[in-house]
CHARMM internal coordinates of N, CA and C (Angstrom, degrees):
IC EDIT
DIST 1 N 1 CA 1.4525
DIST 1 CA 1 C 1.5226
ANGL 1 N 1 CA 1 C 108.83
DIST 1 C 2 N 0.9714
ANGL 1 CA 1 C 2 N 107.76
DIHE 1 N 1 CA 1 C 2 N 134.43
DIST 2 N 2 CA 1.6440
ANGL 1 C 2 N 2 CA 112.33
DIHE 1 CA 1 C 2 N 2 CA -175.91
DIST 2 CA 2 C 1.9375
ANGL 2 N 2 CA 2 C 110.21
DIHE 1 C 2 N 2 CA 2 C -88.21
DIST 2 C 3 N 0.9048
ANGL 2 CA 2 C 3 N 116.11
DIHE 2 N 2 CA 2 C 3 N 177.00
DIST 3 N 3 CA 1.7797
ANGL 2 C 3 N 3 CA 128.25
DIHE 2 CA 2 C 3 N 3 CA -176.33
DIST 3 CA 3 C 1.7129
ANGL 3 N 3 CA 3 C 84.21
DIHE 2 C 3 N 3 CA 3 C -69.90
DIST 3 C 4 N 1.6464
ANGL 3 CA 3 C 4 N 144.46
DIHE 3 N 3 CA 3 C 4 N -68.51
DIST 4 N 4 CA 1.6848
ANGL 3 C 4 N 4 CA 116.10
DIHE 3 CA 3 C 4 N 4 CA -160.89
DIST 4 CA 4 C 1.7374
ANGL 4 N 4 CA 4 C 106.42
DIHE 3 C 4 N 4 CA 4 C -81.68
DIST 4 C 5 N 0.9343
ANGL 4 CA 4 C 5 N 113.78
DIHE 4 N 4 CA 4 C 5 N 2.03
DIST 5 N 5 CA 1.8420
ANGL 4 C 5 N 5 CA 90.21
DIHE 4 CA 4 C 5 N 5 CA 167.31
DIST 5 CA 5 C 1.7661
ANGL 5 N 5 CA 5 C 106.12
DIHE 4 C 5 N 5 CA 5 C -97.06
DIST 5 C 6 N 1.1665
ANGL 5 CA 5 C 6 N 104.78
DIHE 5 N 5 CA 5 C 6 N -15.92
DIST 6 N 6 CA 1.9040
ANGL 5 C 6 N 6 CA 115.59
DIHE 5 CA 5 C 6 N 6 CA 174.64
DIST 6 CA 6 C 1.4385
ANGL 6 N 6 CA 6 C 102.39
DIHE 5 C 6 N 6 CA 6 C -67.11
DIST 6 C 7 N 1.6558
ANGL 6 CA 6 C 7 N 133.87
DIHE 6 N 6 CA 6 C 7 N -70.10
DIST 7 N 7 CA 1.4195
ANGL 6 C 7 N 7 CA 143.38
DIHE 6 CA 6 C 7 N 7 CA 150.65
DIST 7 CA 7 C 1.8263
ANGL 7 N 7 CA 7 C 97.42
DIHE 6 C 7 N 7 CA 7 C -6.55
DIST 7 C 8 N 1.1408
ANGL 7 CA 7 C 8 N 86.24
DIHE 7 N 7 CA 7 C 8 N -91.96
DIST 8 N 8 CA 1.9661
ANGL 7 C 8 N 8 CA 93.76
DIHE 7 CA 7 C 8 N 8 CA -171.70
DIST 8 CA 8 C 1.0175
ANGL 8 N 8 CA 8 C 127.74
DIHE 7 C 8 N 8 CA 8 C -44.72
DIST 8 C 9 N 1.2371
ANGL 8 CA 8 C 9 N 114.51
DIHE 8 N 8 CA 8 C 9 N -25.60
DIST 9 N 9 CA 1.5970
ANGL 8 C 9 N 9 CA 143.93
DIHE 8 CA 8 C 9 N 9 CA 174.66
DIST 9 CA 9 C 1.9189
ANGL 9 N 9 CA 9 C 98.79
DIHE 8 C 9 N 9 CA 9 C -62.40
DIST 9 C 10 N 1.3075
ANGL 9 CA 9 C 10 N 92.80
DIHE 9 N 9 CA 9 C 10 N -67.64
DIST 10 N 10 CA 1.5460
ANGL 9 C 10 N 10 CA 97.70
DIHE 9 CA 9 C 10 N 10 CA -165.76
DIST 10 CA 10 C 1.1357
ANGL 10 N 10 CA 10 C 116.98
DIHE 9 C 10 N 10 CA 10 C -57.13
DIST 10 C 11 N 1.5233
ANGL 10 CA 10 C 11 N 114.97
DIHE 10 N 10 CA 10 C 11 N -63.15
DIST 11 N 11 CA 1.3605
ANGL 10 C 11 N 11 CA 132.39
DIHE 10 CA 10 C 11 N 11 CA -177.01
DIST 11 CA 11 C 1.7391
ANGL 11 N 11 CA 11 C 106.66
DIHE 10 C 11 N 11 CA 11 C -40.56
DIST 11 C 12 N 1.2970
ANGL 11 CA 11 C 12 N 97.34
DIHE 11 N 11 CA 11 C 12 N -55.93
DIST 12 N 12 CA 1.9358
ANGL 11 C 12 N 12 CA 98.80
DIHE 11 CA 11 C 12 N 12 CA -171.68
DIST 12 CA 12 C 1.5063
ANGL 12 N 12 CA 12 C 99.61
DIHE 11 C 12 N 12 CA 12 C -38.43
DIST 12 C 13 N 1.1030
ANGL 12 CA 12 C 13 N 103.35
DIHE 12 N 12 CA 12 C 13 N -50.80
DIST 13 N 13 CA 1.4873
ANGL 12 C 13 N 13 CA 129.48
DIHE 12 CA 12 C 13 N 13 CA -138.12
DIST 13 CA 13 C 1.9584
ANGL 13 N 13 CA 13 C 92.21
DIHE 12 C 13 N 13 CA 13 C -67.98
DIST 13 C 14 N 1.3998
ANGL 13 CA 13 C 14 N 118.53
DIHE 13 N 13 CA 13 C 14 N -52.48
DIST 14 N 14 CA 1.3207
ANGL 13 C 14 N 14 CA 145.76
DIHE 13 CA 13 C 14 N 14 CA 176.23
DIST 14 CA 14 C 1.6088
ANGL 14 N 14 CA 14 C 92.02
DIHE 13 C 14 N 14 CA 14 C -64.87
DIST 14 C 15 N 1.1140
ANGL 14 CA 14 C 15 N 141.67
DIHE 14 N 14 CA 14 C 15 N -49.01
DIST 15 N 15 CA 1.6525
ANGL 14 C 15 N 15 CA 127.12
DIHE 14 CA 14 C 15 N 15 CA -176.92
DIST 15 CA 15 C 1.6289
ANGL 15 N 15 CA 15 C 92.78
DIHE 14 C 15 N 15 CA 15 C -88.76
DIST 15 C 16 N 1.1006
ANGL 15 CA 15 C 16 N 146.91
DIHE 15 N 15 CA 15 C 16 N -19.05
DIST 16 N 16 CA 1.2512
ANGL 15 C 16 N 16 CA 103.12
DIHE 15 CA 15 C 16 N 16 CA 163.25
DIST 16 CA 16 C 1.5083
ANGL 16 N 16 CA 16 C 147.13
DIHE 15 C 16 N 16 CA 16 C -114.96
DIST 16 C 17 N 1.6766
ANGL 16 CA 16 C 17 N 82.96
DIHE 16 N 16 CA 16 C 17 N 20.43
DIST 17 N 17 CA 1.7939
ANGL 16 C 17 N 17 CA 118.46
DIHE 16 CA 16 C 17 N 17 CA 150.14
DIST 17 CA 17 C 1.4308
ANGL 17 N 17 CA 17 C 121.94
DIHE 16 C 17 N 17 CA 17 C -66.08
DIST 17 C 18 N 1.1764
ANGL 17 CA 17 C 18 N 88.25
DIHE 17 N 17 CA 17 C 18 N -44.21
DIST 18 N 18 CA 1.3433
ANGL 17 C 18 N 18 CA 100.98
DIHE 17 CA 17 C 18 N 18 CA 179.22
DIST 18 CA 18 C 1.6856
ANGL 18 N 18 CA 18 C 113.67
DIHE 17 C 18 N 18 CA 18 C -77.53
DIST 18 C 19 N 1.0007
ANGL 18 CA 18 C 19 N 128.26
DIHE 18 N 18 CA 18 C 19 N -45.77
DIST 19 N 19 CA 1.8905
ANGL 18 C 19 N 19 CA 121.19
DIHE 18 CA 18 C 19 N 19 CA 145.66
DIST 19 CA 19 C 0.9304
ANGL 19 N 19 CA 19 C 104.79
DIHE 18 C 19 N 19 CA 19 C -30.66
DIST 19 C 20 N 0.9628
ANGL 19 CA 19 C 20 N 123.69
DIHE 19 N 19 CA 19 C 20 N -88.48
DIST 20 N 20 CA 1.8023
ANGL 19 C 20 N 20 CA 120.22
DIHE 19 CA 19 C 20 N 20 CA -150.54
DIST 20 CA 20 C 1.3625
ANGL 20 N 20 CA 20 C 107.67
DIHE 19 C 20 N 20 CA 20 C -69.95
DIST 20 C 21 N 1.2723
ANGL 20 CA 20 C 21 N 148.78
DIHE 20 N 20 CA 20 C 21 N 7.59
DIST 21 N 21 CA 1.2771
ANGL 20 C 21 N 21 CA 150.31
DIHE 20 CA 20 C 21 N 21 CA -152.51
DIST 21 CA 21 C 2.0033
ANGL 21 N 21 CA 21 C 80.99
DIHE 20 C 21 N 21 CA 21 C -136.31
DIST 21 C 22 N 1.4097
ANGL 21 CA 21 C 22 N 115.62
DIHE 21 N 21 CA 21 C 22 N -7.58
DIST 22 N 22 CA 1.4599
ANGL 21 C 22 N 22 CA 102.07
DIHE 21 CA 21 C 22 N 22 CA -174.01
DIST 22 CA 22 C 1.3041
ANGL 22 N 22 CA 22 C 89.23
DIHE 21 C 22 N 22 CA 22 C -115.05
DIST 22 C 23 N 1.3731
ANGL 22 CA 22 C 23 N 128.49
DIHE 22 N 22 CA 22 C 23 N -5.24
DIST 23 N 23 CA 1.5678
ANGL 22 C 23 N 23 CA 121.78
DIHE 22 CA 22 C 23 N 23 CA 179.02
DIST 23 CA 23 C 1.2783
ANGL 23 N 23 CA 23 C 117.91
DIHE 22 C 23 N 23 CA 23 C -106.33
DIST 23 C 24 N 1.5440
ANGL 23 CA 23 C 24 N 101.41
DIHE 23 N 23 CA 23 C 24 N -16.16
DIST 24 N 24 CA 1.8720
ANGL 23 C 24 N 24 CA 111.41
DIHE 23 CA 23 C 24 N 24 CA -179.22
DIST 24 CA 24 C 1.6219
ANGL 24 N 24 CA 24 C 106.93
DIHE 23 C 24 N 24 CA 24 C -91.79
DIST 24 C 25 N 1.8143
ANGL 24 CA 24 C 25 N 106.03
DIHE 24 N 24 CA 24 C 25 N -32.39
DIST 25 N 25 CA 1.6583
ANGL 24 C 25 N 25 CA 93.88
DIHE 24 CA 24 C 25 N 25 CA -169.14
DIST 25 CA 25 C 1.8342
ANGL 25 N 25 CA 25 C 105.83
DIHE 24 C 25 N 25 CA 25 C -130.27
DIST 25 C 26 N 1.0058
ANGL 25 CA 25 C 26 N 108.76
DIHE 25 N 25 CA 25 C 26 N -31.52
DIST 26 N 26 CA 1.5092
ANGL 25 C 26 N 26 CA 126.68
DIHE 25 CA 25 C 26 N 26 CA 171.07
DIST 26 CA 26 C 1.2137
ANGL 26 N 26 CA 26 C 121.77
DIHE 25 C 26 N 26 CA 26 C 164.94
DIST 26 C 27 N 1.6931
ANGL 26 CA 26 C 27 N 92.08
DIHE 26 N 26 CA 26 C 27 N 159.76
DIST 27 N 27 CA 1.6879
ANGL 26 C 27 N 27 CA 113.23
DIHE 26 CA 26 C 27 N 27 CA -160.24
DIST 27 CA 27 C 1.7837
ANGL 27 N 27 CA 27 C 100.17
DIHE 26 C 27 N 27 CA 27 C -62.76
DIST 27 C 28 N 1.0861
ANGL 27 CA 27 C 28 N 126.28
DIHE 27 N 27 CA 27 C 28 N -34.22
DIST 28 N 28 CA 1.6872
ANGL 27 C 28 N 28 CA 134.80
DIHE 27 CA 27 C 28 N 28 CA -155.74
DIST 28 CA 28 C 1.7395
ANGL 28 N 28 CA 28 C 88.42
DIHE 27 C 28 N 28 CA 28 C -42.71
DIST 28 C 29 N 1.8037
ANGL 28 CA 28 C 29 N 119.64
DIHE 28 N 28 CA 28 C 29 N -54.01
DIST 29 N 29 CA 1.3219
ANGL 28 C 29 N 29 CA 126.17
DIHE 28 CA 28 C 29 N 29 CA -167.68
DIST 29 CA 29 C 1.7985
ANGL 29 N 29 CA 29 C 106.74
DIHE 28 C 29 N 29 CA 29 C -49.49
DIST 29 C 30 N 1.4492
ANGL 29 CA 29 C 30 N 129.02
DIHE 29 N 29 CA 29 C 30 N -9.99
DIST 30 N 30 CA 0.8091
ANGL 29 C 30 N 30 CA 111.68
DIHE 29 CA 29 C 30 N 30 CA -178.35
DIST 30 CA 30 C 1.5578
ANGL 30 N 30 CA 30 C 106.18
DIHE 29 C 30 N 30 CA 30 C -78.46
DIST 30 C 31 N 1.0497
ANGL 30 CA 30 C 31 N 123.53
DIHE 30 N 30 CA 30 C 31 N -8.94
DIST 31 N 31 CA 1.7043
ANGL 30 C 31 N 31 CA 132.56
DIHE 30 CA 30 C 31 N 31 CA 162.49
DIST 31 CA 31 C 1.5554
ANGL 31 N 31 CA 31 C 124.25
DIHE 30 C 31 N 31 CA 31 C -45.27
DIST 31 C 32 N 1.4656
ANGL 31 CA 31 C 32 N 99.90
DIHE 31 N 31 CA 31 C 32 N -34.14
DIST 32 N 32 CA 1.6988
ANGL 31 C 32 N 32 CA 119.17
DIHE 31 CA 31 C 32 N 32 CA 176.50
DIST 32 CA 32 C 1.5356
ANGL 32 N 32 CA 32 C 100.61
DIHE 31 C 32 N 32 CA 32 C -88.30
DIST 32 C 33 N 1.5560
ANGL 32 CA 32 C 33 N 118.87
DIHE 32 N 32 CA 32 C 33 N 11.64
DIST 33 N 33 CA 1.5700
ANGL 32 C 33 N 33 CA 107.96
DIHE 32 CA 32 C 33 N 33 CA 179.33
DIST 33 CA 33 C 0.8645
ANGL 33 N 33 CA 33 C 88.41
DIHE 32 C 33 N 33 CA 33 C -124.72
DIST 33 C 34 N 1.7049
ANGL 33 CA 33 C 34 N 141.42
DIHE 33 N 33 CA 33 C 34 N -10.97
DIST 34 N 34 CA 1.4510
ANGL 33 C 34 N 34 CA 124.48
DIHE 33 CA 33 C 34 N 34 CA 175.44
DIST 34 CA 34 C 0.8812
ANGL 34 N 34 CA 34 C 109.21
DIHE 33 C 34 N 34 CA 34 C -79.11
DIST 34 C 35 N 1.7092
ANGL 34 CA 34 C 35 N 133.04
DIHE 34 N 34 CA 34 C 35 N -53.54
DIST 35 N 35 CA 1.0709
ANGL 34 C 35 N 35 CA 155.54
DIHE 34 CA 34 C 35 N 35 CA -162.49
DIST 35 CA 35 C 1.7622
ANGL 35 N 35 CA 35 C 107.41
DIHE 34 C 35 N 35 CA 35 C -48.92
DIST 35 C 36 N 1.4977
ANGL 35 CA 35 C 36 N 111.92
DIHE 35 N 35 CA 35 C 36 N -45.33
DIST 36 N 36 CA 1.1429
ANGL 35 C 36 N 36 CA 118.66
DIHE 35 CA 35 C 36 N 36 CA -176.75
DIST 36 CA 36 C 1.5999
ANGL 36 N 36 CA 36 C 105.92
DIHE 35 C 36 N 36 CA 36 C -72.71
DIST 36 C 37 N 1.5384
ANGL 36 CA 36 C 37 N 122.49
DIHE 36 N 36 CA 36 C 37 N -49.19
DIST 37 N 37 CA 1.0819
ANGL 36 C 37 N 37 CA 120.21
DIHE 36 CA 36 C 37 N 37 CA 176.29
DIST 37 CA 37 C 1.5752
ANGL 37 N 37 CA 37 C 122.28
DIHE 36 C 37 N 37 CA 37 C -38.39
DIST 37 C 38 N 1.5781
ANGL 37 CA 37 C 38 N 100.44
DIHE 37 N 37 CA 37 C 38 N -42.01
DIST 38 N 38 CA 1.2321
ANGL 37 C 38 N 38 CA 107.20
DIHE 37 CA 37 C 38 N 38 CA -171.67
DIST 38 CA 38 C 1.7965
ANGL 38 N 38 CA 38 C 119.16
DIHE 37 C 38 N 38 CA 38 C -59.61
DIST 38 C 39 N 1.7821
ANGL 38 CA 38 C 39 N 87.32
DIHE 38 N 38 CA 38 C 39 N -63.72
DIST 39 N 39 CA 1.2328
ANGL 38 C 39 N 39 CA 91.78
DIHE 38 CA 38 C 39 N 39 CA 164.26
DIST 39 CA 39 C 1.5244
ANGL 39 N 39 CA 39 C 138.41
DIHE 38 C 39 N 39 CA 39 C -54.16
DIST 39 C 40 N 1.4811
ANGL 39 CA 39 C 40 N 118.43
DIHE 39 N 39 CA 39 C 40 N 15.19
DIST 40 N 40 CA 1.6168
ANGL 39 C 40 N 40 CA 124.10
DIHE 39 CA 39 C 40 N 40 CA -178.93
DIST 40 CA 40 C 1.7955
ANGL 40 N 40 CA 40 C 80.29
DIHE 39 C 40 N 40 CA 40 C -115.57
DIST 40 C 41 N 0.7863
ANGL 40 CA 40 C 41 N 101.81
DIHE 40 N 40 CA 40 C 41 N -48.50
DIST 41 N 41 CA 1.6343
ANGL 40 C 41 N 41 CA 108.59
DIHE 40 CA 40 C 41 N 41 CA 179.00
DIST 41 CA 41 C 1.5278
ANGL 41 N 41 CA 41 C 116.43
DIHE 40 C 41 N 41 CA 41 C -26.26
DIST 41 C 42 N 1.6583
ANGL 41 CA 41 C 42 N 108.70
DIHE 41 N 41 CA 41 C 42 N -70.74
DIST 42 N 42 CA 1.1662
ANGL 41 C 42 N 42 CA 110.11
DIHE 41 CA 41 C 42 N 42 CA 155.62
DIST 42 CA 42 C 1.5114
ANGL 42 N 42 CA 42 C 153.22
DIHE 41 C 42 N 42 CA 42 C -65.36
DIST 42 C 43 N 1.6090
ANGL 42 CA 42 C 43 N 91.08
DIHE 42 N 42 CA 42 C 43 N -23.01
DIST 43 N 43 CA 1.2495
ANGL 42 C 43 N 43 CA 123.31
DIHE 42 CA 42 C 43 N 43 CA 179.56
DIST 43 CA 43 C 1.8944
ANGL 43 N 43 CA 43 C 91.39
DIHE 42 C 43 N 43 CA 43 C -62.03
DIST 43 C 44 N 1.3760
ANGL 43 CA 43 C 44 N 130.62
DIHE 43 N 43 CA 43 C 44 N -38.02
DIST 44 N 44 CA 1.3965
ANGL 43 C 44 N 44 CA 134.79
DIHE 43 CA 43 C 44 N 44 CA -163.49
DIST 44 CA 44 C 1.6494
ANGL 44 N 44 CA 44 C 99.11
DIHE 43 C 44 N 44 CA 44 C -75.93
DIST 44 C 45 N 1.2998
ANGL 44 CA 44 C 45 N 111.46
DIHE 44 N 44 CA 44 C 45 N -42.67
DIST 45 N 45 CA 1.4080
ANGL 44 C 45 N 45 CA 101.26
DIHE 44 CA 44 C 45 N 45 CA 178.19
DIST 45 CA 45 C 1.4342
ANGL 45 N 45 CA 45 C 134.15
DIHE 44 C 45 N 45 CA 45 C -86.96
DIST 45 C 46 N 1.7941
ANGL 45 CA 45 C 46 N 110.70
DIHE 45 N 45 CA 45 C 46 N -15.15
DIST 46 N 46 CA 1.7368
ANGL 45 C 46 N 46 CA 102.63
DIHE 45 CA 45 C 46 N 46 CA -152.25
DIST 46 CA 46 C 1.7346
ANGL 46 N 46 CA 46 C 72.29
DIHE 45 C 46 N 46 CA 46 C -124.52
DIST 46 C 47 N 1.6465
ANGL 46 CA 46 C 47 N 139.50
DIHE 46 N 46 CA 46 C 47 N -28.56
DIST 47 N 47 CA 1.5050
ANGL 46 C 47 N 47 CA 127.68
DIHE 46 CA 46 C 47 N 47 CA 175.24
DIST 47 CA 47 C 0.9517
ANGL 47 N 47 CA 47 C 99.94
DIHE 46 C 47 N 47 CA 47 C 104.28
DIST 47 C 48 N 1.3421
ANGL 47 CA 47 C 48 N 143.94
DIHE 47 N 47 CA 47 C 48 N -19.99
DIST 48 N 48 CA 1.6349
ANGL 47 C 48 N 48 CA 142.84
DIHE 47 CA 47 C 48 N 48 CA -177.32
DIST 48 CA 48 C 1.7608
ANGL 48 N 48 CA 48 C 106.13
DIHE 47 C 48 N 48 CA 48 C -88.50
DIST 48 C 49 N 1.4054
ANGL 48 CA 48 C 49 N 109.81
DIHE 48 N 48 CA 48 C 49 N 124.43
DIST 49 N 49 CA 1.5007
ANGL 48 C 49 N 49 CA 122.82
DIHE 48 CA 48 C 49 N 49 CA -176.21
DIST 49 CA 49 C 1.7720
ANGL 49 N 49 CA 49 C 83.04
DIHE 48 C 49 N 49 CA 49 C -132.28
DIST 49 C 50 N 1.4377
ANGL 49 CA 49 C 50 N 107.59
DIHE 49 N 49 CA 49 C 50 N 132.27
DIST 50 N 50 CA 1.3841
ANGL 49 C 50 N 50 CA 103.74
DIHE 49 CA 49 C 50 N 50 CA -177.65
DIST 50 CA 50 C 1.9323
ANGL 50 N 50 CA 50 C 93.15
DIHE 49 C 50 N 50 CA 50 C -101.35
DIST 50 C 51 N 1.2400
ANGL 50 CA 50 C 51 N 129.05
DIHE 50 N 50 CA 50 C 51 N 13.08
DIST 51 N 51 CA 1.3908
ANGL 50 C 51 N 51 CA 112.18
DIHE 50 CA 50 C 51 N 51 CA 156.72
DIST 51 CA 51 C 1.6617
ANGL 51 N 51 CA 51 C 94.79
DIHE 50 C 51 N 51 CA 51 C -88.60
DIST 51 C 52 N 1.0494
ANGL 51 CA 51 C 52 N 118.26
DIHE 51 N 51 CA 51 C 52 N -58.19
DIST 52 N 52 CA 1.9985
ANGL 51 C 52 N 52 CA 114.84
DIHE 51 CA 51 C 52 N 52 CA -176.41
DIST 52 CA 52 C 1.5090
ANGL 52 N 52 CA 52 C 104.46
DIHE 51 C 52 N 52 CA 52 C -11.59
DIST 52 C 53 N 1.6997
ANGL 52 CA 52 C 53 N 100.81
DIHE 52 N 52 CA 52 C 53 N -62.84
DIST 53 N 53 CA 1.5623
ANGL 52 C 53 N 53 CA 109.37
DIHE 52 CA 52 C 53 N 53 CA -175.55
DIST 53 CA 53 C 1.3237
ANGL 53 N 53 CA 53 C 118.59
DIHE 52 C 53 N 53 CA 53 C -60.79
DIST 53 C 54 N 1.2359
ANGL 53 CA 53 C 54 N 124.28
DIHE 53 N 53 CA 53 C 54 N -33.26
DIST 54 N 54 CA 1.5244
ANGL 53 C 54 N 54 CA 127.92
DIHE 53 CA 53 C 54 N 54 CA 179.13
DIST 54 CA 54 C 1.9365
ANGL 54 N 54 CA 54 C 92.25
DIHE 53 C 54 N 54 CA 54 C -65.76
DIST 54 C 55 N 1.2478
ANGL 54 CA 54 C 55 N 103.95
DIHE 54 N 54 CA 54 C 55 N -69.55
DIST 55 N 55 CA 1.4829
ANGL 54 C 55 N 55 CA 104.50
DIHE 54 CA 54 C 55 N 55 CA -173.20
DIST 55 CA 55 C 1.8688
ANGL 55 N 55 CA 55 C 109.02
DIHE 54 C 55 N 55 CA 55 C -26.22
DIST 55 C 56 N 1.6669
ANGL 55 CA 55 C 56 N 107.10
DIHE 55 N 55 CA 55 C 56 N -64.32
DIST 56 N 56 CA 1.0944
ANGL 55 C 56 N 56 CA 118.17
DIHE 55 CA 55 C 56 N 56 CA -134.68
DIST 56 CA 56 C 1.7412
ANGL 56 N 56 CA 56 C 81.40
DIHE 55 C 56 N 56 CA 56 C -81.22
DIST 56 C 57 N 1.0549
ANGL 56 CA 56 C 57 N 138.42
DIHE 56 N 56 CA 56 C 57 N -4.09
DIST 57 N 57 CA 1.4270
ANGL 56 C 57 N 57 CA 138.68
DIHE 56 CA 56 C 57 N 57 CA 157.26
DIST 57 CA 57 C 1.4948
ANGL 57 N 57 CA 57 C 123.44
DIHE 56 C 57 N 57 CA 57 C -76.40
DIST 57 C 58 N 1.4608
ANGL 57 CA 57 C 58 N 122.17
DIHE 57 N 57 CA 57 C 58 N -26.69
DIST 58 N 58 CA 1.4516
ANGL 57 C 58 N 58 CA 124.85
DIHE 57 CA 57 C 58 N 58 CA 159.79
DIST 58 CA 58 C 1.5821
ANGL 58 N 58 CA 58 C 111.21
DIHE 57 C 58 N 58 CA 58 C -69.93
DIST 58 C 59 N 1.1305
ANGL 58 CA 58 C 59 N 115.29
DIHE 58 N 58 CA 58 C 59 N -19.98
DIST 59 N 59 CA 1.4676
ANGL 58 C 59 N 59 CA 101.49
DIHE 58 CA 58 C 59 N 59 CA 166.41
DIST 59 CA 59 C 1.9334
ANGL 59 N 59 CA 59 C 82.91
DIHE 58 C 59 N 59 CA 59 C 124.85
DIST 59 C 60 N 0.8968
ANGL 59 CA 59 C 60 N 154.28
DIHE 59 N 59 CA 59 C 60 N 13.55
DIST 60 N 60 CA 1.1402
ANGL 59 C 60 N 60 CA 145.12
DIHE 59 CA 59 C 60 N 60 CA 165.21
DIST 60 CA 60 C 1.5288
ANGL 60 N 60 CA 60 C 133.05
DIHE 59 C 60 N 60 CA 60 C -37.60
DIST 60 C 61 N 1.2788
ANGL 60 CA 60 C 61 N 134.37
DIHE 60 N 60 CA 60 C 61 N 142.76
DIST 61 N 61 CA 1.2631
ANGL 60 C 61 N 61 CA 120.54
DIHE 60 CA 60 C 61 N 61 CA -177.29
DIST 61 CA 61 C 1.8353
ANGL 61 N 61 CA 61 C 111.92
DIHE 60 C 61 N 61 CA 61 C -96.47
DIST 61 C 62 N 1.8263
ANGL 61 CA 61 C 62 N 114.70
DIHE 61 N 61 CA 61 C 62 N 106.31
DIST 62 N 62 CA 1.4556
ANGL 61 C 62 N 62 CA 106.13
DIHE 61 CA 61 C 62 N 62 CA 171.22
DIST 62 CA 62 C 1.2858
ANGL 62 N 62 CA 62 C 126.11
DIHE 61 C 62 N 62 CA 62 C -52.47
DIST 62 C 63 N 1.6742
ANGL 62 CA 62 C 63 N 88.96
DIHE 62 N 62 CA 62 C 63 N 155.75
DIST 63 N 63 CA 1.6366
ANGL 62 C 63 N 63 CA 102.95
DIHE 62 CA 62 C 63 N 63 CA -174.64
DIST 63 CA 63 C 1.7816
ANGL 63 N 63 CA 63 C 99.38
DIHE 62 C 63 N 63 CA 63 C -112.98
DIST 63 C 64 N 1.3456
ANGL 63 CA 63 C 64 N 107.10
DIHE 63 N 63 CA 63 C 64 N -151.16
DIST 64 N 64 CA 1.0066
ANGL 63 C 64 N 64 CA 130.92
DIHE 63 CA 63 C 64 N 64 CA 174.04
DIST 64 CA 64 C 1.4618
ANGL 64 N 64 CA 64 C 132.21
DIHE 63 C 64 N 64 CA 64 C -53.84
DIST 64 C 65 N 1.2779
ANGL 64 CA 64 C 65 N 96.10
DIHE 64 N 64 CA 64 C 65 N -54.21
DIST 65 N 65 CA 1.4284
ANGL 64 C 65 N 65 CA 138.64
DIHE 64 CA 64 C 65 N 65 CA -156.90
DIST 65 CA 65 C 1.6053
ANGL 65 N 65 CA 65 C 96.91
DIHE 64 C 65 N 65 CA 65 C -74.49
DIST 65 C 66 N 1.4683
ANGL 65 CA 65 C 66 N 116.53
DIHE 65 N 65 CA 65 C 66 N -76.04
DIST 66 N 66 CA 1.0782
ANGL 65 C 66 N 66 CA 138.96
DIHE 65 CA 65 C 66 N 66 CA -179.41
DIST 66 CA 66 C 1.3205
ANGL 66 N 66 CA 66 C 109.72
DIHE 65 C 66 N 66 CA 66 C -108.99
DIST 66 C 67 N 1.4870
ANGL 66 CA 66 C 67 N 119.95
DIHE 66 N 66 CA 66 C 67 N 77.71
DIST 67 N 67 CA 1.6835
ANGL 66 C 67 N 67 CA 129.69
DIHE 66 CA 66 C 67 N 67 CA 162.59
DIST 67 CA 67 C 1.6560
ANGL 67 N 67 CA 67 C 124.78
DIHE 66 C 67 N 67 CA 67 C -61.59
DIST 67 C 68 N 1.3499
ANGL 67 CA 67 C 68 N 97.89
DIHE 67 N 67 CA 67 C 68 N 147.24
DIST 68 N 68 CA 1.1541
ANGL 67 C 68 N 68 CA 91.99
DIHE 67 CA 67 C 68 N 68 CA -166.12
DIST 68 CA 68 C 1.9494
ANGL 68 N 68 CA 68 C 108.69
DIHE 67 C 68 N 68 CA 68 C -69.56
DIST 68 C 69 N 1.2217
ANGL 68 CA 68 C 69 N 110.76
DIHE 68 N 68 CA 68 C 69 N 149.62
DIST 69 N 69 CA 1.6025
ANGL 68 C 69 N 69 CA 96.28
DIHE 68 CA 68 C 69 N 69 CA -155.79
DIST 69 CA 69 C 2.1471
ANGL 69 N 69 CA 69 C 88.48
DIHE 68 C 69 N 69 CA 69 C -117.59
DIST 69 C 70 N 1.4933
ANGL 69 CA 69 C 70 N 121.58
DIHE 69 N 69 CA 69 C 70 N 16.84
DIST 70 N 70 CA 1.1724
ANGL 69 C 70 N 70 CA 125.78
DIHE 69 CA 69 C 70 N 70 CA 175.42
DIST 70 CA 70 C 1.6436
ANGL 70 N 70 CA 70 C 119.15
DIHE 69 C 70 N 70 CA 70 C -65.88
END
COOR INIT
IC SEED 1 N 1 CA 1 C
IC BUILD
């Protein structure tokens, strides 16, 4: 698996924890679904995902998405 299916992977995964964690205990968690949105948001325009960087520091293999910028 490369660093953008890991990204996409996570995030989904984190918004729809974050649903059901806003329907089982409270709405506030829908804050951890904006937050993420946002950050893909920007992540779409400026290329910096600060998990990419964590990834691409464990030794990860780049994708597309997030090239290696070395």
């Amino acid at each position: 698996m490369n660093i953008d299916r890991i990204v996409f992977a996570f995030a989904g995964t984190v918004i729809l924890v974050s649903i059901g964690l806003a329907y089982v205990a409270s709405p506030y968690w829908l804050f951890l679904t904006g937050f993420v949105g946002l950050n893909m948001l920007q992540a779409a325009f400026t290329g910096f995902c600060p998990l990419a960087s964590i990834l691409r520091l464990l030794g990860f293999q780049s994708g597309c998405a997030f090239p290696d910028k070395r």
